[in-house]
Structures are given as structure tokens and as C-alpha cells.
PyMOL CGO cylinders between C-alpha atoms (Angstrom):
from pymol import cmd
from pymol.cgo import CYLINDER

trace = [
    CYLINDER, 13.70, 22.53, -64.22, 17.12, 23.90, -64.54, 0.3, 1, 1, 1, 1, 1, 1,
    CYLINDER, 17.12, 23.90, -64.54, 17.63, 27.23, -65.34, 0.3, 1, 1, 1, 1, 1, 1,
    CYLINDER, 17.63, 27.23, -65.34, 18.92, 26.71, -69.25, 0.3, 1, 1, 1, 1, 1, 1,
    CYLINDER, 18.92, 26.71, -69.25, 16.37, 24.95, -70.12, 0.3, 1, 1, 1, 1, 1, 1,
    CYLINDER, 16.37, 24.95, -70.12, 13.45, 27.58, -68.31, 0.3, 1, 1, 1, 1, 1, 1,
    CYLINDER, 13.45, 27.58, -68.31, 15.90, 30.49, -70.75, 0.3, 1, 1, 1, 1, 1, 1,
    CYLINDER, 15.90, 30.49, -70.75, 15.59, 28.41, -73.69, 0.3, 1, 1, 1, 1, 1, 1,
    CYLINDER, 15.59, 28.41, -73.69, 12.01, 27.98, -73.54, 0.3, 1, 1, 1, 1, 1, 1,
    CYLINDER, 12.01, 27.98, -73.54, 11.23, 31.57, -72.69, 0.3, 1, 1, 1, 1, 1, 1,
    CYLINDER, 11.23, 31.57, -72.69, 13.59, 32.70, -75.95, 0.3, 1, 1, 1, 1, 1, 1,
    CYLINDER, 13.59, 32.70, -75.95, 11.60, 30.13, -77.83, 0.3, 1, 1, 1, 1, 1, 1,
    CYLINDER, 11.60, 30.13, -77.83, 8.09, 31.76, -76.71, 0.3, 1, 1, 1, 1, 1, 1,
    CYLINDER, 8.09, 31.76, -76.71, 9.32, 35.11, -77.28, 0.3, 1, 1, 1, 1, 1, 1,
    CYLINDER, 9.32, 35.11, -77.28, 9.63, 34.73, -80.63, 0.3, 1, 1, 1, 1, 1, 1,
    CYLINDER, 9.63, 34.73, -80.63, 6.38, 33.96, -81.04, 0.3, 1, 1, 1, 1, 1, 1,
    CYLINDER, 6.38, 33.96, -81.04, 6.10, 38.11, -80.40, 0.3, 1, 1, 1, 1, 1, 1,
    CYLINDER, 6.10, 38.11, -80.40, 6.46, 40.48, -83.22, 0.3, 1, 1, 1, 1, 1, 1,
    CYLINDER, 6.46, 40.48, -83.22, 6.92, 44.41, -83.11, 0.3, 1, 1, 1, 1, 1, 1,
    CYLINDER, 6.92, 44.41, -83.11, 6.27, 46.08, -86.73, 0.3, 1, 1, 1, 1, 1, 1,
    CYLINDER, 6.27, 46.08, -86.73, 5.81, 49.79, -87.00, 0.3, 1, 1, 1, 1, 1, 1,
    CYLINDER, 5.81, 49.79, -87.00, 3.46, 48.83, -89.76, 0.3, 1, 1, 1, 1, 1, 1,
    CYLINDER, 3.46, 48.83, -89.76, 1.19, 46.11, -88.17, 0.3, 1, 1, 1, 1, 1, 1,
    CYLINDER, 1.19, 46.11, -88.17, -1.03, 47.85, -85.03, 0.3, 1, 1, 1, 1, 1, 1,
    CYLINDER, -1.03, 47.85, -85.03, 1.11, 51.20, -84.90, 0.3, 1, 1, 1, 1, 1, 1,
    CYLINDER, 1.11, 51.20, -84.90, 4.46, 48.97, -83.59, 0.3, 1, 1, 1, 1, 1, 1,
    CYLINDER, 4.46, 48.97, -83.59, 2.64, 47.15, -80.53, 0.3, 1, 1, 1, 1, 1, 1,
    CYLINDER, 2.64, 47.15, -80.53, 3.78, 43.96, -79.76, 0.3, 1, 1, 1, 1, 1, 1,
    CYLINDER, 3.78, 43.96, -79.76, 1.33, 41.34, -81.17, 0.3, 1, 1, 1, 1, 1, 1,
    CYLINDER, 1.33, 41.34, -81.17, 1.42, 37.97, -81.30, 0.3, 1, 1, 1, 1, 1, 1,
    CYLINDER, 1.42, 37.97, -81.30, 2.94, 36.69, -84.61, 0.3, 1, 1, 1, 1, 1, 1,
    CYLINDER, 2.94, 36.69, -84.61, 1.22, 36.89, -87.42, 0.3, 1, 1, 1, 1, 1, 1,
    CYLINDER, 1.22, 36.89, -87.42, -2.13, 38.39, -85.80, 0.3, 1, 1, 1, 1, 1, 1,
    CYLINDER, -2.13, 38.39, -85.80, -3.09, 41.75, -84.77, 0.3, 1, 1, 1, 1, 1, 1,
    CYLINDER, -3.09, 41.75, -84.77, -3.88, 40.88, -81.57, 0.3, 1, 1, 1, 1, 1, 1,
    CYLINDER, -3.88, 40.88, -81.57, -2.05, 42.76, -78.92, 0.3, 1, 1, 1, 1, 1, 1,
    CYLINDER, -2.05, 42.76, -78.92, 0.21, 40.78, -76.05, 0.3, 1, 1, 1, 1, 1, 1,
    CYLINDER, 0.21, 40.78, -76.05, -0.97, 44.36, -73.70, 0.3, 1, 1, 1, 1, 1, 1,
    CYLINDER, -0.97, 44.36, -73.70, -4.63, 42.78, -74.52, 0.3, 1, 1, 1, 1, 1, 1,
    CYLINDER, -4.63, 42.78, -74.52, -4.18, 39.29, -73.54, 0.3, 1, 1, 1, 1, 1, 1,
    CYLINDER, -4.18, 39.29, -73.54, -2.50, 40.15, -70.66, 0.3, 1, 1, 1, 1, 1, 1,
    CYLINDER, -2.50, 40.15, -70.66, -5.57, 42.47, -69.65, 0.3, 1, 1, 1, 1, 1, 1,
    CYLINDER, -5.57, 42.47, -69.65, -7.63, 40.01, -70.15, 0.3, 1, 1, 1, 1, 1, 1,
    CYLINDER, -7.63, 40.01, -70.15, -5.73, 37.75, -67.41, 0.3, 1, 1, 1, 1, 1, 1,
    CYLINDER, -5.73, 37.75, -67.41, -5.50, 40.14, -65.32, 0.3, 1, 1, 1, 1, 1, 1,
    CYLINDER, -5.50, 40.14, -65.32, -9.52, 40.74, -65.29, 0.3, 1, 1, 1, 1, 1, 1,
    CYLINDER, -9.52, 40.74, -65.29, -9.76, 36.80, -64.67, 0.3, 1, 1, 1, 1, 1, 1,
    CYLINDER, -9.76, 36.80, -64.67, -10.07, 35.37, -67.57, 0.3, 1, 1, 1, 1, 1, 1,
    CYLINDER, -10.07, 35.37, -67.57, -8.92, 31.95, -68.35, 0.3, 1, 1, 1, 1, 1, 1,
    CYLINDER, -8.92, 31.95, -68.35, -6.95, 30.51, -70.44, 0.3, 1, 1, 1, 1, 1, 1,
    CYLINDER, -6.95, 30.51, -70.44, -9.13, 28.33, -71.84, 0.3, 1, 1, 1, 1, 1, 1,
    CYLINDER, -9.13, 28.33, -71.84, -11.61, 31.08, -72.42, 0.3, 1, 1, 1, 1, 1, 1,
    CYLINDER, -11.61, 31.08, -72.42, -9.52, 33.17, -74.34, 0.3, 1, 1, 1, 1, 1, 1,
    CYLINDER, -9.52, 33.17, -74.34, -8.41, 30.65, -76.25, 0.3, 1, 1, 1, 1, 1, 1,
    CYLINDER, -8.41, 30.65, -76.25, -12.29, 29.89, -76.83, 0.3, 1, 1, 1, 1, 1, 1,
    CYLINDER, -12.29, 29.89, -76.83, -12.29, 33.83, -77.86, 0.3, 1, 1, 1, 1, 1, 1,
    CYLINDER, -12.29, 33.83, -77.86, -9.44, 33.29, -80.48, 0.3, 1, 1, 1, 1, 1, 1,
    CYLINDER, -9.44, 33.29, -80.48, -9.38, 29.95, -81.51, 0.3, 1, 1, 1, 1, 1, 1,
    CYLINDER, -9.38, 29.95, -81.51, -6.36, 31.12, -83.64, 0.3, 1, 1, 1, 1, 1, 1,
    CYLINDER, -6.36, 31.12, -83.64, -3.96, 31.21, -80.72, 0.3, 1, 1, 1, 1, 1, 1,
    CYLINDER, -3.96, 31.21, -80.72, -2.79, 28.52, -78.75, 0.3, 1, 1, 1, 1, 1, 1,
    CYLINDER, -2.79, 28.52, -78.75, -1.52, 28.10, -75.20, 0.3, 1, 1, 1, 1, 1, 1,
    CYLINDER, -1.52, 28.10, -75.20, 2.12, 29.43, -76.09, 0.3, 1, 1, 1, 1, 1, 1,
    CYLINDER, 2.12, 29.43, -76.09, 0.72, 32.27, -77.72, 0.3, 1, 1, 1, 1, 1, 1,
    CYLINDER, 0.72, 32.27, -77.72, -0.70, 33.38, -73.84, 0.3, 1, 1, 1, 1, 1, 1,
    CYLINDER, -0.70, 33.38, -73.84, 2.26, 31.89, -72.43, 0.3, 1, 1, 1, 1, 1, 1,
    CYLINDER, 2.26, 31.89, -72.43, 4.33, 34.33, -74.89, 0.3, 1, 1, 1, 1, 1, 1,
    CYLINDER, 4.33, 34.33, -74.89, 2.49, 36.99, -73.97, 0.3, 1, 1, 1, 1, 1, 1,
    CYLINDER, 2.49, 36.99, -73.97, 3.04, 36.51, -69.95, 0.3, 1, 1, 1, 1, 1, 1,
    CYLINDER, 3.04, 36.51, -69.95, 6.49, 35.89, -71.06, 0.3, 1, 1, 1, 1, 1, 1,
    CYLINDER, 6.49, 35.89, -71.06, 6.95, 39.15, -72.56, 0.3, 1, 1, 1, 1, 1, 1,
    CYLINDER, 6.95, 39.15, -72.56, 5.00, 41.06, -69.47, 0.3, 1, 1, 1, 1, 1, 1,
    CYLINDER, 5.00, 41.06, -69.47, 7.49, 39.94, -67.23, 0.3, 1, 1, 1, 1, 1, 1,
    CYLINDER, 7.49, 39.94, -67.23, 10.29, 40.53, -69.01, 0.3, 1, 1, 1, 1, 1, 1,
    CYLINDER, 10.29, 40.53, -69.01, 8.66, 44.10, -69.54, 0.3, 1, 1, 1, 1, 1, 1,
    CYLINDER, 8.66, 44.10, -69.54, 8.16, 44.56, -66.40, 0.3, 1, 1, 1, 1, 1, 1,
    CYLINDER, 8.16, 44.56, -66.40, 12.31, 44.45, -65.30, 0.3, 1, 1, 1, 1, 1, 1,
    CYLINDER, 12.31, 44.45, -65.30, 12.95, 47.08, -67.90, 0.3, 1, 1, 1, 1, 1, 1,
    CYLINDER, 12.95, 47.08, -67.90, 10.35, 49.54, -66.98, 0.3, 1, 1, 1, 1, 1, 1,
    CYLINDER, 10.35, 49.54, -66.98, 8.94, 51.71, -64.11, 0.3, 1, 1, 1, 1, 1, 1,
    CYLINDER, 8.94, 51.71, -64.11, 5.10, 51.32, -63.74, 0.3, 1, 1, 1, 1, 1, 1,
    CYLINDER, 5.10, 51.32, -63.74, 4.11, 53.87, -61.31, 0.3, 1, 1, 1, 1, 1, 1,
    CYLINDER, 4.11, 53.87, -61.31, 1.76, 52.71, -58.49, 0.3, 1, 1, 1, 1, 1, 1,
    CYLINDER, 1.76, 52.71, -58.49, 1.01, 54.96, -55.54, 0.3, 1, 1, 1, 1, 1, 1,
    CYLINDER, 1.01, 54.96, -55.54, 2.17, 54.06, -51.99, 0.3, 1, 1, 1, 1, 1, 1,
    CYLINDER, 2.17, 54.06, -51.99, -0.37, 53.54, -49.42, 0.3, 1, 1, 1, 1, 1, 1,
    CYLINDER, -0.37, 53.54, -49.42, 0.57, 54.39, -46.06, 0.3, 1, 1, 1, 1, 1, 1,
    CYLINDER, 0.57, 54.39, -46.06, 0.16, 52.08, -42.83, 0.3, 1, 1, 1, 1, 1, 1,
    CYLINDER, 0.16, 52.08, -42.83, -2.48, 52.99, -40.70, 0.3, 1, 1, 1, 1, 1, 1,
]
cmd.load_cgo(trace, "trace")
């Protein structure tokens, strides 16, 4: 896929995030839900599929998760997550 079109489909899932100081104390949440992207992407992250979260909240859809990843990563270039270094033995 050529790199345009991968930016213009991660803009496009993006704004399926919202941020509203008055909707879940400003977290990002998928639009138009409460539901947290930080949840979803624990969820992942303990293994969960897809398909079962999506069987959890039958109100989201796949772009919803793949907003949420979206948003992680780019997250994730911005900030500094702390994670201790383990030395060689």
C-alpha cells in the first residue's frame, strides 16, 4: 500500500476518536460512546480478540478497534512510557 493512502486511512480512523472534557473526564473515547480507546487497547493487550470485543460491544465495529490501535501508536511517538531496563546476565 503506498504510504498516502496508509496516512489517509489512519486520519480517517482517527476521527472516529473524540476528546471532550465533559464526556469521561476528557479521555479519548471512541465517538459517540463512553468507552475508552486506553480500555480497548487493554483489552488487546490481555489477548482478547477482536471479534470478542466486538461480541462485548456490539456497538463498535472493526474501525472503532482499529481507531483505537491507531491512536496507541500514534501515542506512543509523542510520549515516554517508562519501562525498567533489565540487565544481561
Amino acid at each position: 500500500m503506498q504510504q498516502s493512502l496508509l496516512m489517509n486511512d489512519r486520519t480517517a480512523l482517527l476521527k472516529r476518536i473524540s476528546i471532550d472534557p465533559y464526556v469521561c473526564f476528557g479521555k479519548p473515547c471512541i465517538r459517540g460512546t463512553r468507552i475508552w480507546v486506553s480500555l480497548l487497547l487493554d483489552f488487546l493487550a490481555d489477548g482478547m480478540s477482536i471479534q470478542e470485543i466486538l461480541a462485548d460491544y456490539p456497538h463498535l465495529s472493526t474501525e472503532d478497534i482499529r481507531a483505537a490501535i491507531a491512536y496507541g501508536a500514534e501515542m506512543s511517538r509523542e510520549r515516554f512510557v517508562e519501562i525498567p531496563m533489565e540487565l544481561a546476565a
